[in-house]
PALOTI-840488 format. One record per residue (C-alpha): z, y, x; residue number from 0. Coordinates in pm, 1 decimal. Layout:
N
<pz->Z	py->Y	px->X	nr->NUM>
...
END
This chain:
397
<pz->0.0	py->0.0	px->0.0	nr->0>
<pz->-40.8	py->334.0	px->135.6	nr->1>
<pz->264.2	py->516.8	px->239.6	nr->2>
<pz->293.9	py->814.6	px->43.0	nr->3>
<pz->587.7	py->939.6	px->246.0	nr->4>
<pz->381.5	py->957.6	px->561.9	nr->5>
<pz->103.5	py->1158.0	px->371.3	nr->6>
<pz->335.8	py->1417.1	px->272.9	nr->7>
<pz->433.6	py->1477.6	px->616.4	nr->8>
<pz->105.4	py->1596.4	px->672.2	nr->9>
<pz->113.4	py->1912.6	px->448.7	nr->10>
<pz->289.9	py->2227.5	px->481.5	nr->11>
<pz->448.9	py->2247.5	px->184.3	nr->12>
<pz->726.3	py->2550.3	px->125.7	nr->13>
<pz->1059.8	py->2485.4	px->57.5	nr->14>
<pz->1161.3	py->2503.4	px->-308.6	nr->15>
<pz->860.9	py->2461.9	px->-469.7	nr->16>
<pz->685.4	py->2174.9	px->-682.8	nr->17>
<pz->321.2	py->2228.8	px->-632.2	nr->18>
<pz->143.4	py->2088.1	px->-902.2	nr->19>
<pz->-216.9	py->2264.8	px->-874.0	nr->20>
<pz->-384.6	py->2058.8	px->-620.2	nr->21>
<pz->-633.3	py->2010.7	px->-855.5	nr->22>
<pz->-699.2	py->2411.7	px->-788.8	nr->23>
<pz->-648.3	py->2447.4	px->-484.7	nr->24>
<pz->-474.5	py->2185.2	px->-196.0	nr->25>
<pz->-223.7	py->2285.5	px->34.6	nr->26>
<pz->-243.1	py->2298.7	px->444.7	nr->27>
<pz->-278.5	py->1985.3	px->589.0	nr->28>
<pz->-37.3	py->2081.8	px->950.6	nr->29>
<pz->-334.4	py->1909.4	px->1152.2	nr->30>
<pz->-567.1	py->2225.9	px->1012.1	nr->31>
<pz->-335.4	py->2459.3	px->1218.3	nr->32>
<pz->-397.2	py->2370.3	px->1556.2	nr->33>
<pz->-753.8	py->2232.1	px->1481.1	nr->34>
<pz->-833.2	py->2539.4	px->1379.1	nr->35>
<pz->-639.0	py->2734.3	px->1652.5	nr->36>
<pz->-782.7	py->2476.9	px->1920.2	nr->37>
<pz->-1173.6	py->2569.4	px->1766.7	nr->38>
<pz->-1110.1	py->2928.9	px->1807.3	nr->39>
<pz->-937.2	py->2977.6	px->2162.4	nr->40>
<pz->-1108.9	py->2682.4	px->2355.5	nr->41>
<pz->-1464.5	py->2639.7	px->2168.5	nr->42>
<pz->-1531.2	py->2979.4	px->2022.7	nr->43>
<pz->-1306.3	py->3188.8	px->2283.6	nr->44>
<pz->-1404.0	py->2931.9	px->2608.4	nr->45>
<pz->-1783.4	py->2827.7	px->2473.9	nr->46>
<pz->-1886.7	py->3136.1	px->2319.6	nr->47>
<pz->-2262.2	py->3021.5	px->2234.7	nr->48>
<pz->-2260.7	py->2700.1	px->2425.2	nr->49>
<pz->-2022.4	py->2588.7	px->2101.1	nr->50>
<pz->-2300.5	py->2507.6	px->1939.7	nr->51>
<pz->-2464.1	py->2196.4	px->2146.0	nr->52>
<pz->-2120.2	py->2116.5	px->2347.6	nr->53>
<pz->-1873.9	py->2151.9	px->2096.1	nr->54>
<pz->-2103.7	py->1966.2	px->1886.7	nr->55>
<pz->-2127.4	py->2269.2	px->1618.2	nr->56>
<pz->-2472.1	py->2226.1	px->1497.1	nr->57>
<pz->-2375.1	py->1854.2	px->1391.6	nr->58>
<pz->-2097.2	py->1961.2	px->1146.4	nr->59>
<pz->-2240.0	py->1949.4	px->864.2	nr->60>
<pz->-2399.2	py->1587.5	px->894.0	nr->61>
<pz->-2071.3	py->1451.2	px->1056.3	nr->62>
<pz->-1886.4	py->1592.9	px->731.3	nr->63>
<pz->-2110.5	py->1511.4	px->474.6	nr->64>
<pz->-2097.1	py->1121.0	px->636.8	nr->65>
<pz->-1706.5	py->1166.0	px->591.0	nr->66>
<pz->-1700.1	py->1277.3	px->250.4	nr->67>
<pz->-1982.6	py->1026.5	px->157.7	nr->68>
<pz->-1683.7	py->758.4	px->249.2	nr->69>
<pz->-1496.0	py->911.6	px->-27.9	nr->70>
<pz->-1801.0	py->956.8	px->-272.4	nr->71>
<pz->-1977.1	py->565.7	px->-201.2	nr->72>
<pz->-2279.2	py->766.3	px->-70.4	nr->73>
<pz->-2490.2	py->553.9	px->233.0	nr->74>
<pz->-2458.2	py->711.2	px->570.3	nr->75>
<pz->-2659.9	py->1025.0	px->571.0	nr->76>
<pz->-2688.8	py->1096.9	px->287.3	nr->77>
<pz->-2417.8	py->1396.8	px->225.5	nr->78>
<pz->-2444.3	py->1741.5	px->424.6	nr->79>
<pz->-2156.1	py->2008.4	px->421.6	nr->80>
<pz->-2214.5	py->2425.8	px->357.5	nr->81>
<pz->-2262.0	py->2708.5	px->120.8	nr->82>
<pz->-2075.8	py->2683.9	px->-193.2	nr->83>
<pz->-2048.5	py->2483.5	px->-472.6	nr->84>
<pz->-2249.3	py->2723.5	px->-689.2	nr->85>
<pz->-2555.0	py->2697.4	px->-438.0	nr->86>
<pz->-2523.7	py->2327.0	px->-431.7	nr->87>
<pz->-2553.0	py->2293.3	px->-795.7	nr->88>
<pz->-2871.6	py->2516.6	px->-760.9	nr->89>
<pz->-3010.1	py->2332.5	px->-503.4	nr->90>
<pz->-2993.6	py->2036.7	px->-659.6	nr->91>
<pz->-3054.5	py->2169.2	px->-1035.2	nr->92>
<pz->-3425.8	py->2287.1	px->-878.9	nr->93>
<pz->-3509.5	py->2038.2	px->-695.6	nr->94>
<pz->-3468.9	py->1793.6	px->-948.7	nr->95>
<pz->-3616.5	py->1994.8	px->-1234.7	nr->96>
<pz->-3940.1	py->1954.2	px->-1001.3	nr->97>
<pz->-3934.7	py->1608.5	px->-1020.5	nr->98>
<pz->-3937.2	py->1618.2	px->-1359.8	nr->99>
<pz->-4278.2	py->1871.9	px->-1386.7	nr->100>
<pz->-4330.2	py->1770.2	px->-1730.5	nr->101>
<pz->-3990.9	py->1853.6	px->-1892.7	nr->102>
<pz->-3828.8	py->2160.0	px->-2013.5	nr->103>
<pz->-3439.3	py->2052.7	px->-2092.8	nr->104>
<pz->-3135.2	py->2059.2	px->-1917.9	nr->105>
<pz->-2883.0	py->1892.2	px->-2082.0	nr->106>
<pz->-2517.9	py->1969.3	px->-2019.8	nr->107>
<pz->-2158.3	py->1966.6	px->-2201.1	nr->108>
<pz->-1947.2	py->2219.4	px->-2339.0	nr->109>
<pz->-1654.5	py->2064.5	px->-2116.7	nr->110>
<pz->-1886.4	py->2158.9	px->-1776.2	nr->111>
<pz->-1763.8	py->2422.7	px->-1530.9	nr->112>
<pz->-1905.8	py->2766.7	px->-1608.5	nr->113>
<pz->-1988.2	py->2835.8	px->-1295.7	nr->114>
<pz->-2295.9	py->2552.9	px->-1313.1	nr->115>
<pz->-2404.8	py->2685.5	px->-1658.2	nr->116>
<pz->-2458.0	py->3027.7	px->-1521.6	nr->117>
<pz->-2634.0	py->2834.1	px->-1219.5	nr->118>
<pz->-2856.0	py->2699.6	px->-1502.4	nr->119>
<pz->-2872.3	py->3025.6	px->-1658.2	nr->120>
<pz->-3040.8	py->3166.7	px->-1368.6	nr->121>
<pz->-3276.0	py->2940.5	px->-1271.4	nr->122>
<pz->-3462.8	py->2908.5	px->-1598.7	nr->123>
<pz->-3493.7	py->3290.7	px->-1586.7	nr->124>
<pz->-3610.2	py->3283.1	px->-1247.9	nr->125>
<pz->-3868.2	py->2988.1	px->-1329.6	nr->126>
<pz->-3959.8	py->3146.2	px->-1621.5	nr->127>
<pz->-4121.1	py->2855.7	px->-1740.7	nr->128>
<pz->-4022.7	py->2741.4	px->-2107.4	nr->129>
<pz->-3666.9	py->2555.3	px->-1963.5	nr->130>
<pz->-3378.1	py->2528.4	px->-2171.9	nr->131>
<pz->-3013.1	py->2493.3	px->-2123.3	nr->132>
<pz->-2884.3	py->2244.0	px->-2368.0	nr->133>
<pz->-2537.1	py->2251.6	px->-2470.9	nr->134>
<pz->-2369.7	py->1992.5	px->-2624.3	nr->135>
<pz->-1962.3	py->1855.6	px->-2692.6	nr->136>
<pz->-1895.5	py->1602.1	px->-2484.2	nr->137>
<pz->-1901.8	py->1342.3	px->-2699.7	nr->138>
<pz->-2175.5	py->1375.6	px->-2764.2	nr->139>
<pz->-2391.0	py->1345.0	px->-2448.0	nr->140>
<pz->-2520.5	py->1050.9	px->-2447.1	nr->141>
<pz->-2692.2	py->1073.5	px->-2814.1	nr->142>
<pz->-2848.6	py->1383.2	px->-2685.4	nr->143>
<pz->-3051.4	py->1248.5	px->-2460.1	nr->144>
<pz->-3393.2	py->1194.5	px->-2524.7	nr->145>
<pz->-3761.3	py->1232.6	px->-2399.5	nr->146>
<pz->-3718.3	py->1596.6	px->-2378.7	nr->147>
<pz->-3450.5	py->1589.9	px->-2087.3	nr->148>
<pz->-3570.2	py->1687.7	px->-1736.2	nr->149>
<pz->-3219.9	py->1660.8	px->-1590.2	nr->150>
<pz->-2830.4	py->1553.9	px->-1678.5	nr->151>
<pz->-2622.1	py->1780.9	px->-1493.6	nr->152>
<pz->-2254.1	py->1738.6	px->-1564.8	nr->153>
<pz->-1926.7	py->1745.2	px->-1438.8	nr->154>
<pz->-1775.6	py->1422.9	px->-1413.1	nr->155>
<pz->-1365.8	py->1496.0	px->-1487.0	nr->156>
<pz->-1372.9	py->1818.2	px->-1682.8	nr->157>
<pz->-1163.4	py->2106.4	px->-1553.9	nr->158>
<pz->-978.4	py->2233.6	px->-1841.0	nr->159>
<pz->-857.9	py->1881.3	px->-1996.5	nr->160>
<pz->-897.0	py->1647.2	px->-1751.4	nr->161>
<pz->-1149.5	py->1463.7	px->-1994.2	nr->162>
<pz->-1305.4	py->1162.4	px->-1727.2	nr->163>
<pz->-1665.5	py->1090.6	px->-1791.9	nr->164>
<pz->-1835.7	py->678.4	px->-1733.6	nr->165>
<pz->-2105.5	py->817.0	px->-1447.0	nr->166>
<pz->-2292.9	py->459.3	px->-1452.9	nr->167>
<pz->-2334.2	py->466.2	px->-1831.4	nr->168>
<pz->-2468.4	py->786.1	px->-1870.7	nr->169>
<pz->-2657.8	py->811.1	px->-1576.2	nr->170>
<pz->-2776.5	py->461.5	px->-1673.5	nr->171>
<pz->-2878.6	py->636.5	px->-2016.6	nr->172>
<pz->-3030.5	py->913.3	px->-1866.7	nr->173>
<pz->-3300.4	py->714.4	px->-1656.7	nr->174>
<pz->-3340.0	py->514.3	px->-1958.2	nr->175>
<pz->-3503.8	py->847.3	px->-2134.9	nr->176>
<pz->-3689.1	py->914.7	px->-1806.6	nr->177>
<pz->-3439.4	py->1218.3	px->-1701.1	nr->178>
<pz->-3266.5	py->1256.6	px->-1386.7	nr->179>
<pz->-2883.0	py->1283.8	px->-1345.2	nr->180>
<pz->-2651.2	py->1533.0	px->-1134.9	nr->181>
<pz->-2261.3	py->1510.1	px->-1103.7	nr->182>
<pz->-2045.4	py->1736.6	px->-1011.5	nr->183>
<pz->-1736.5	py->1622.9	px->-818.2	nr->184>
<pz->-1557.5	py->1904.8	px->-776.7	nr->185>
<pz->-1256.2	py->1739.6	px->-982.2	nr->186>
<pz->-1306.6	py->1381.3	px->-898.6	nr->187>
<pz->-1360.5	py->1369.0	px->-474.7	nr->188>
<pz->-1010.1	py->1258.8	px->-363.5	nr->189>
<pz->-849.7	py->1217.8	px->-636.3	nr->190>
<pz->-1024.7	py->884.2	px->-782.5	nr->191>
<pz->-1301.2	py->601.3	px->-698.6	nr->192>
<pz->-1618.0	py->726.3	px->-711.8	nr->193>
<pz->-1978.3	py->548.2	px->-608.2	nr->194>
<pz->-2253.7	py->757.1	px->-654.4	nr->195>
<pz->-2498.7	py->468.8	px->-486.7	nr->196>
<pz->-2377.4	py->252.6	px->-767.0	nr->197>
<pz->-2367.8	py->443.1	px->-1008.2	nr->198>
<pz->-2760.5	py->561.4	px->-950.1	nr->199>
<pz->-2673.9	py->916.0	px->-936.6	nr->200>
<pz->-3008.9	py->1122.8	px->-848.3	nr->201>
<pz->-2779.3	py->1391.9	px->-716.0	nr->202>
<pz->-2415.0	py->1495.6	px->-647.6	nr->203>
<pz->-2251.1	py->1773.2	px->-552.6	nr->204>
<pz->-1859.5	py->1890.3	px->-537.0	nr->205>
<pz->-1624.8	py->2085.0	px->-308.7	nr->206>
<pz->-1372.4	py->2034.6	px->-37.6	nr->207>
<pz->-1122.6	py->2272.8	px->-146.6	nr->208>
<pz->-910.0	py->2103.7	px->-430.6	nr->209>
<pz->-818.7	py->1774.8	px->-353.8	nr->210>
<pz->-1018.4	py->1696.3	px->-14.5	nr->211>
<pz->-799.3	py->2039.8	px->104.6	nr->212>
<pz->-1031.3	py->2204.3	px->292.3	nr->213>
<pz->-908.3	py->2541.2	px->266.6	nr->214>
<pz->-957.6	py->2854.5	px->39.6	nr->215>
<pz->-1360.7	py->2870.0	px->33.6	nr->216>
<pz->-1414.7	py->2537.3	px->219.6	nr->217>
<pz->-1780.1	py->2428.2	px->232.3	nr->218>
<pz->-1909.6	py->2275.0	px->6.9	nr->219>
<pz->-2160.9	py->1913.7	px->-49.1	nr->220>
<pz->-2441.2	py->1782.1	px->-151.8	nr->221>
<pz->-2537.2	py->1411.4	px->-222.7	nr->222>
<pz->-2919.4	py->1341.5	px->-259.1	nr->223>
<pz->-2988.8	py->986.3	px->-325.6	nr->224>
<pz->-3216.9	py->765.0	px->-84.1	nr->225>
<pz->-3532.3	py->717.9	px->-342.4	nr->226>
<pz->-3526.1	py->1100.0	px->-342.8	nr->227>
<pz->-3461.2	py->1199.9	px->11.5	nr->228>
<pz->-3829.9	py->1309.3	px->106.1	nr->229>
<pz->-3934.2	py->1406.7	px->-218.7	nr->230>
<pz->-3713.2	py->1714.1	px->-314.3	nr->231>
<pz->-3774.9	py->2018.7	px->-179.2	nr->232>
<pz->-3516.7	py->2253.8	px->-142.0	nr->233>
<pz->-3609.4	py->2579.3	px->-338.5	nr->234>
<pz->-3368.7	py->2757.3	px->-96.4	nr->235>
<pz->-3584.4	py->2693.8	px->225.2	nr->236>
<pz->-3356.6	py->2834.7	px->463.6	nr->237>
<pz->-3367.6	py->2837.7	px->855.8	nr->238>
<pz->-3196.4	py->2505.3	px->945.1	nr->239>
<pz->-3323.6	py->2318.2	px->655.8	nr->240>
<pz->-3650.0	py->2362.3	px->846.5	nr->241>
<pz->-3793.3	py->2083.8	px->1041.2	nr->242>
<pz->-3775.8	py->2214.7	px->1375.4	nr->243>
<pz->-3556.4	py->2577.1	px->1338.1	nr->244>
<pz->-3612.7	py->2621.5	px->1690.3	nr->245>
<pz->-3946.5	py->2632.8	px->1705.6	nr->246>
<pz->-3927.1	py->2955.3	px->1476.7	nr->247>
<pz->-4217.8	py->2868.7	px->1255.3	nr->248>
<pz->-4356.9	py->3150.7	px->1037.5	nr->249>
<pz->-4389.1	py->2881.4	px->771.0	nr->250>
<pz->-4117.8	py->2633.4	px->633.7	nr->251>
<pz->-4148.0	py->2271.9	px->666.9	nr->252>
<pz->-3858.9	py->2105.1	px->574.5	nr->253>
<pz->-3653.4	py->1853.0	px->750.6	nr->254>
<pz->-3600.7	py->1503.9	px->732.0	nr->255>
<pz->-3391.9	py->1361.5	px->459.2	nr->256>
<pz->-3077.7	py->1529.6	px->366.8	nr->257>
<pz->-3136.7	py->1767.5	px->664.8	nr->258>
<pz->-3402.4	py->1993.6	px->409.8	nr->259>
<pz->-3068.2	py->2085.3	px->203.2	nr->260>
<pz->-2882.0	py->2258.2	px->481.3	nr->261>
<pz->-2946.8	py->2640.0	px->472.8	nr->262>
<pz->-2840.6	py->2891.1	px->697.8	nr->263>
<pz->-2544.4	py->2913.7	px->982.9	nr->264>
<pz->-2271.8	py->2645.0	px->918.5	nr->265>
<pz->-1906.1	py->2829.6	px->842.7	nr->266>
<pz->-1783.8	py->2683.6	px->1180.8	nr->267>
<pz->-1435.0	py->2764.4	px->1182.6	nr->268>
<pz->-1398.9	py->2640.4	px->808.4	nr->269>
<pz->-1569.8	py->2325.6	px->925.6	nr->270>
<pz->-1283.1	py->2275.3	px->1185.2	nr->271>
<pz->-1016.9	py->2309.1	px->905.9	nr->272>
<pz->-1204.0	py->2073.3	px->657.1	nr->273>
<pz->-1269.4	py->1818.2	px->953.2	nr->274>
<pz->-872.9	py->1814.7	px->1022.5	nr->275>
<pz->-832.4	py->1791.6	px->645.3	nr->276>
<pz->-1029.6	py->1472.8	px->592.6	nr->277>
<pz->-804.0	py->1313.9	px->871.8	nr->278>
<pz->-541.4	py->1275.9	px->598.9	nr->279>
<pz->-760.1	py->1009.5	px->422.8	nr->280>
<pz->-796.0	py->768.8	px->722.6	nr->281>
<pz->-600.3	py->494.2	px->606.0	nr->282>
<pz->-521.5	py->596.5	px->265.0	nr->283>
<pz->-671.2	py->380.1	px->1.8	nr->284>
<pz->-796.3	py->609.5	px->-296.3	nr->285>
<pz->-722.9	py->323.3	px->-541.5	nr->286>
<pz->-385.9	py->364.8	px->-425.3	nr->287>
<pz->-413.5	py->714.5	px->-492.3	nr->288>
<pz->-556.5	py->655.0	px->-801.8	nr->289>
<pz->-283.6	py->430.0	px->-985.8	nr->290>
<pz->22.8	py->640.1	px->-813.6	nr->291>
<pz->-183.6	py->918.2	px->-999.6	nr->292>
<pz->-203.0	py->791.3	px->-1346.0	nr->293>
<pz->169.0	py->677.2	px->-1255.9	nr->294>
<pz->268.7	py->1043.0	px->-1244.2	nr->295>
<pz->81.3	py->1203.4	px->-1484.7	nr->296>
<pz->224.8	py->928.2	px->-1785.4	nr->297>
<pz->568.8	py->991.7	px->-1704.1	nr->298>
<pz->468.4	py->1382.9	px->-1715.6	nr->299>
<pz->306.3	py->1339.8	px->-2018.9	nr->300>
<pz->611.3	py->1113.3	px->-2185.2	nr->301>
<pz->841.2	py->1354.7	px->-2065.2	nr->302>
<pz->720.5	py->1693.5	px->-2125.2	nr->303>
<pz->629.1	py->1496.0	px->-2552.2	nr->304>
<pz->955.5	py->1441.8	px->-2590.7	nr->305>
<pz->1114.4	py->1754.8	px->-2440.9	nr->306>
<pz->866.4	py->2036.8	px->-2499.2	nr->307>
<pz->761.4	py->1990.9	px->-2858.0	nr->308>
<pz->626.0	py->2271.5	px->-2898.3	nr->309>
<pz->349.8	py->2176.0	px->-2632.7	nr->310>
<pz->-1.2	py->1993.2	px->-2730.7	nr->311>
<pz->-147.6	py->1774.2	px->-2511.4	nr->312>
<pz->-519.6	py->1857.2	px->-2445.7	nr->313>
<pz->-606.4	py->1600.1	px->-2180.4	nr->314>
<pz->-722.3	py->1196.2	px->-2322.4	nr->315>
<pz->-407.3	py->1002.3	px->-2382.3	nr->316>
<pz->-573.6	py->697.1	px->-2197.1	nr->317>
<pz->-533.8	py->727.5	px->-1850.6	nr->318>
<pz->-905.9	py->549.6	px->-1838.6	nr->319>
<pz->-1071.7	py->849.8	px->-1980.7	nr->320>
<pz->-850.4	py->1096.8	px->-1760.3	nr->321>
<pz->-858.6	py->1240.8	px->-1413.3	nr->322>
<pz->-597.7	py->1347.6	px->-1205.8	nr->323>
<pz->-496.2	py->1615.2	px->-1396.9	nr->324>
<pz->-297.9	py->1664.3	px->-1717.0	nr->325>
<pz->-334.6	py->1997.0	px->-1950.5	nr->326>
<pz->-91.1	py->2136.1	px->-2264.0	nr->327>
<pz->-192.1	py->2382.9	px->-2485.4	nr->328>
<pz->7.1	py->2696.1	px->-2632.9	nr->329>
<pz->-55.8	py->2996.8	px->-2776.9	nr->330>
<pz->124.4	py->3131.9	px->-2521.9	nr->331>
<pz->14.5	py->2938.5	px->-2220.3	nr->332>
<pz->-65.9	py->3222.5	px->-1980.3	nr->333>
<pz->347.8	py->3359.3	px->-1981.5	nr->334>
<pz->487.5	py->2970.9	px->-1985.6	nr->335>
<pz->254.0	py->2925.8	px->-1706.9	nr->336>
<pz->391.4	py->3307.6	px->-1496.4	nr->337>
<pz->773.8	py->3175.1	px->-1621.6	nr->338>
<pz->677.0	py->2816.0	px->-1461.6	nr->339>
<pz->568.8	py->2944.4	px->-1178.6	nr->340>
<pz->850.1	py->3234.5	px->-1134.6	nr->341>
<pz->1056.3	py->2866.7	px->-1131.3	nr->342>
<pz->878.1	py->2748.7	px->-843.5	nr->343>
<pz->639.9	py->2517.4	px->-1042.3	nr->344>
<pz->320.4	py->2573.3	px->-956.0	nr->345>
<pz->77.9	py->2445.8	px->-1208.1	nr->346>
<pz->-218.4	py->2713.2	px->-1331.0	nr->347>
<pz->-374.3	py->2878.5	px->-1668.1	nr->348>
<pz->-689.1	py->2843.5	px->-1878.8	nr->349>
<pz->-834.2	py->3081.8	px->-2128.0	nr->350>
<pz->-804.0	py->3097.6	px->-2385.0	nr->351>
<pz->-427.3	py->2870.0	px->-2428.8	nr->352>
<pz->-417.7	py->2583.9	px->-2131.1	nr->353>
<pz->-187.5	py->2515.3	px->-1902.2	nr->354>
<pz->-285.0	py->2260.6	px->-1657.0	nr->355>
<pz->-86.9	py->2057.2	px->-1405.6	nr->356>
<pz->-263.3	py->1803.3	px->-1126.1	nr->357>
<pz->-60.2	py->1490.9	px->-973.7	nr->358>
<pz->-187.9	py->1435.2	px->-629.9	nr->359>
<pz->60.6	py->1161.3	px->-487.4	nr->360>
<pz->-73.7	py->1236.1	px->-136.4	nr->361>
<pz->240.1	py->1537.7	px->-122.5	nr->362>
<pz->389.4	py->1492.2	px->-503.6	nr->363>
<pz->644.6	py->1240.0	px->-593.8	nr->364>
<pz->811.5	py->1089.0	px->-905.7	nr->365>
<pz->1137.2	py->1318.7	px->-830.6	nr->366>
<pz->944.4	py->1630.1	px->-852.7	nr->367>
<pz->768.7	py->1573.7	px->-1163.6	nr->368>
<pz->1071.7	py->1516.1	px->-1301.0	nr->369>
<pz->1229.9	py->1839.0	px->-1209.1	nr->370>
<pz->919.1	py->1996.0	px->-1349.4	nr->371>
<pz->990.4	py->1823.1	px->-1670.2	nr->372>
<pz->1330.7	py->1976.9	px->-1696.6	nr->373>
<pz->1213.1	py->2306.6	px->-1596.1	nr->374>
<pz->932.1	py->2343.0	px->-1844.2	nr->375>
<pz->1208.6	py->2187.8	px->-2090.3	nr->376>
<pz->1455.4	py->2452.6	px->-2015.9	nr->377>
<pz->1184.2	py->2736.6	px->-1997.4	nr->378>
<pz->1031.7	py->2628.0	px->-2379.6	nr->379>
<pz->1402.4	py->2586.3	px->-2543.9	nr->380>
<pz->1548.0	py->2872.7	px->-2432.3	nr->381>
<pz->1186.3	py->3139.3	px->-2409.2	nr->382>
<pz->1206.9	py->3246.9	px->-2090.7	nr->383>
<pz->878.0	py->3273.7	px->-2124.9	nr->384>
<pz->933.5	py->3591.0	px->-2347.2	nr->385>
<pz->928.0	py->3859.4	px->-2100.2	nr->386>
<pz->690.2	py->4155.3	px->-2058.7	nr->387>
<pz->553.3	py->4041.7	px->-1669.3	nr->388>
<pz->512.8	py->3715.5	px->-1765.4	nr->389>
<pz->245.5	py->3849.4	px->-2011.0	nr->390>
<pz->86.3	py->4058.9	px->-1785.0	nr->391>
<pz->-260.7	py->3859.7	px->-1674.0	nr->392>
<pz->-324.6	py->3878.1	px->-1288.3	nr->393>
<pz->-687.1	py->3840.5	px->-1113.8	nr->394>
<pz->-663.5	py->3493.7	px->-1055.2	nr->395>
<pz->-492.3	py->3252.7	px->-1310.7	nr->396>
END
């Protein structure tokens, strides 16, 4: 079994407080500290420019992307690290739409990050072309697709509720009605099994910041699957997707394989913390990970039933159809959420009345959640919640 004590070691993780938003954002793995520090004083301060062939920068992103693929059940070479999530989703969202030259539909959920709608959004404006973004509940997916559908493109574990989506059936659907699928992993790398390769997905992207812990803004990645590799072109055709970026062609060719979805410079130094970040996973089983997960997140949800009434779960009740994440809703969510945190339970808020909680057994144990329990319990019974600054709605919730 993986020893969850050991993992917990390697986090900073202040004094006093239950961190619960993992699922948001991870905390520091201590190994990102002086892999970081090392990067800057010997490779960037010592190397300057040489960094980038001895230090090995130039290879980041392939290196990464064949660590993450580990996590993901992507072949070797198949996964490349940079840019953000939102320019992954693109990539992948245009590339794919040109394999499908005879469709017009995009076909996404309700439940799907905003962020990739408005990705969507953009590109049929920009391709101007007759495409539609297709919206439909959840539940309602895989009835909606039909000979009309270019592309799937949905997130697998949706980040509101927690609500877990079957990848191989729907993608197995979607190439049933000729369309293409793309998952977003954002909410699902690190914290449970996935296999893109057997699952079929066309395409996959997701970030490194949440429960990989990567860092605020870590790079994100890309998955493009095998039978697709040197058929989609990237639409953005930048420098060191290029075949040869050294020979400084005036035209773009692109590279080999996953190679044609890098883009420009790789974020070097956030490269250093992600690499020291993945360390944490080497030995750590994420079926392990998985069940203490679900573990954590029932007695949450049993708990916080019987001693916060008031509360409504919003996430599945079966821990089969869940992530790693558990959401209540109140009308008041945003000031239970500022009087939780004021506690030193760090969980996080969704418009318009969600209050979410992740259970990431890498640093979290079964004390803690129960002390988060009792807090939320006292905070509900006796509205400390009811407080002018608790109301007030910050920049980031």
């Amino acid at each position: 079994m993986t020893d969850f004590a050991a993992t917990r070691a390697l986090f900073h993780l202040p004094q006093g407080l239950i961190y619960m938003d993992g699922n948001s954002l991870g905390p520091l793995p201590l190994a990102a500290r002086r892999r970081v520090a090392a990067m800057l004083q010997e490779e960037w301060g010592g190397l300057l420019i040489r960094g980038w062939n001895e230090a090995g920068w130039m290879a980041e992103p392939r290196r990464l992307g064949d660590r993450i693929g580990r996590l993901i059940g992507a072949p070797q070479g198949s996964v490349i690290v940079g840019d953000t999530l939102s320019v992954k989703v693109f990539q992948a969202l245009a590339s794919a739409l040109e394999l499908r030259p005879d469709r017009r539909v995009i076909l996404s959920d309700s439940g799907n990050f905003p962020s990739d709608l408005y990705m969507a959004e953009g590109l049929v404006r920009m391709l101007d072309r007759g495409h539609q973004l297709r919206i439909v509940a959840p539940e309602a997916v895989e009835d909606a697709l039909d000979e009309s559908v270019a592309v799937l493109m949905l997130t697998e574990v949706d980040y509101r509720t927690g609500r877990l989506h079957d990848m191989r059936k729907l993608t197995r659907k979607a190439h049933a009605a000729g369309a293409l699928a793309i998952w977003d992993l954002a909410h699902s790398a690190g914290a449970l099994p996935v296999d893109v390769e057997t699952a079929d997905a066309d395409f996959a992207v997701g970030c490194t910041y949440k429960y990989l812990n990567g860092g605020p803004g870590a790079p994100a990645f890309i998955y493009v699957a095998g039978r697709h590799a040197a058929l989609a072109r990237p639409a953005l055709s930048g420098w060191l997707g290029h075949a040869e970026p050294f020979a400084f062609e005036l035209g773009y060719r692109a590279g080999a394989g996953i190679e044609r979805m890098r883009i420009g410079t790789p974020p070097v130094i956030a490269m250093a913390a992600l690499d020291a970040a993945l360390d944490v996973w080497d030995g750590v089983s994420i079926g392990h990970v998985r069940k203490a997960s679900t573990e954590l997140a029932e007695l949450f949800i049993a708990g916080v039933e019987t001693d916060c009434p008031e509360l409504r779960l919003a996430s599945p009740r079966d821990a089969v159809h869940r992530g790693s994440q558990v959401s209540f809703r109140h009308e008041q969510g945003l000031a239970i959420m500022q009087a939780l945190i004021a506690r030193g339970v760090i969980g996080d808020f969704r418009a318009p009345d969600t209050i979410r909680f992740g259970f990431t057994p890498l640093y979290l144990g079964r004390q803690e959640v129960l002390d988060a329990i009792a807090i939320l319990a006292e905070i509900m019974a006796s509205r400390a919640w009811n407080r002018p600054e608790f109301r007030r709605k910050a920049l980031v919730t």
